[in-house]
C-alpha positions, -999 to 999 in steps of 0.1 A, spaced: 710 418 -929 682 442 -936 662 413 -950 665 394 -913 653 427 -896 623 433 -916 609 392 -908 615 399 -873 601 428 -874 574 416 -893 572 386 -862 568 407 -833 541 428 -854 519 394 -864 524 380 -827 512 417 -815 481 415 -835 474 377 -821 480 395 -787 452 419 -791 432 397 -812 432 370 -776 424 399 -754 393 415 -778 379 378 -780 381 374 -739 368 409 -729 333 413 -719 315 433 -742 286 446 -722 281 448 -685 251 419 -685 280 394 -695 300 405 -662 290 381 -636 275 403 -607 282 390 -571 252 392 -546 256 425 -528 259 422 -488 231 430 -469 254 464 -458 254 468 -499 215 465 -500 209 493 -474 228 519 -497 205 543 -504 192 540 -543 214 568 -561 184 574 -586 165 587 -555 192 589 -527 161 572 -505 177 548 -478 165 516 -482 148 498 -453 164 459 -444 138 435 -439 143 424 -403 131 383 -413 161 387 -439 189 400 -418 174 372 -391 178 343 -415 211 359 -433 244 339 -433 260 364 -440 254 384 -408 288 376 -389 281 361 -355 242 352 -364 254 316 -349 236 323 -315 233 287 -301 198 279 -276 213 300 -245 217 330 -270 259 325 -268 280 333 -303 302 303 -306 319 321 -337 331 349 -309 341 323 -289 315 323 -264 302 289 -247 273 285 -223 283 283 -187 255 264 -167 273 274 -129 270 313 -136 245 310 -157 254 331 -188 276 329 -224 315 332 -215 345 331 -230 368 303 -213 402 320 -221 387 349 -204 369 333 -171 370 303 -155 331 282 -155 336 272 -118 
């Protein structure tokens, strides 16, 4: 009986090592292996904590950004993401669930 206790007890301490072994091989070691993500343009205009000076946003980048939610302003200047069409009788960008183009 002792002799089946101390293999599986030997078992759980080999598949414990494997365990730890797996997750020391998988790890990232240093932070340049991490994949970074591209920080938002609300990200970039954190100030710089070395200096805590704000930093300015390029107004051509926020203008081009896709990122910048409702920056899909068609020829009339309406945001079709927000819903908004161009209404040629009143002249302006409405929504239709909220008035009638008549």
């Amino acid at each position: 009986m002792n002799k089946k206790i101390a293999i599986v007890i030997a078992l759980l301490a080999a598949g414990l090592l494997l365990v730890l072994f797996y997750l020391k091989q998988n790890t990232p070691k240093t932070e340049r292996e991490v994949p970074k993500a591209k920080p938002s343009l609300i990200e970039e205009q954190l100030p710089d904590p070395s200096t805590n000076e704000p930093k300015i946003a390029n107004p051509a980048e926020i203008k081009n950004s896709e990122n910048i939610v409702g920056g899909d302003k068609d020829e009339h200047g309406c945001i079709g993401s927000a819903g908004y069409s161009w209404c040629e009788k009143k002249e302006k960008c409405l929504r239709p669930w909220e008035e009638k183009c008549e």
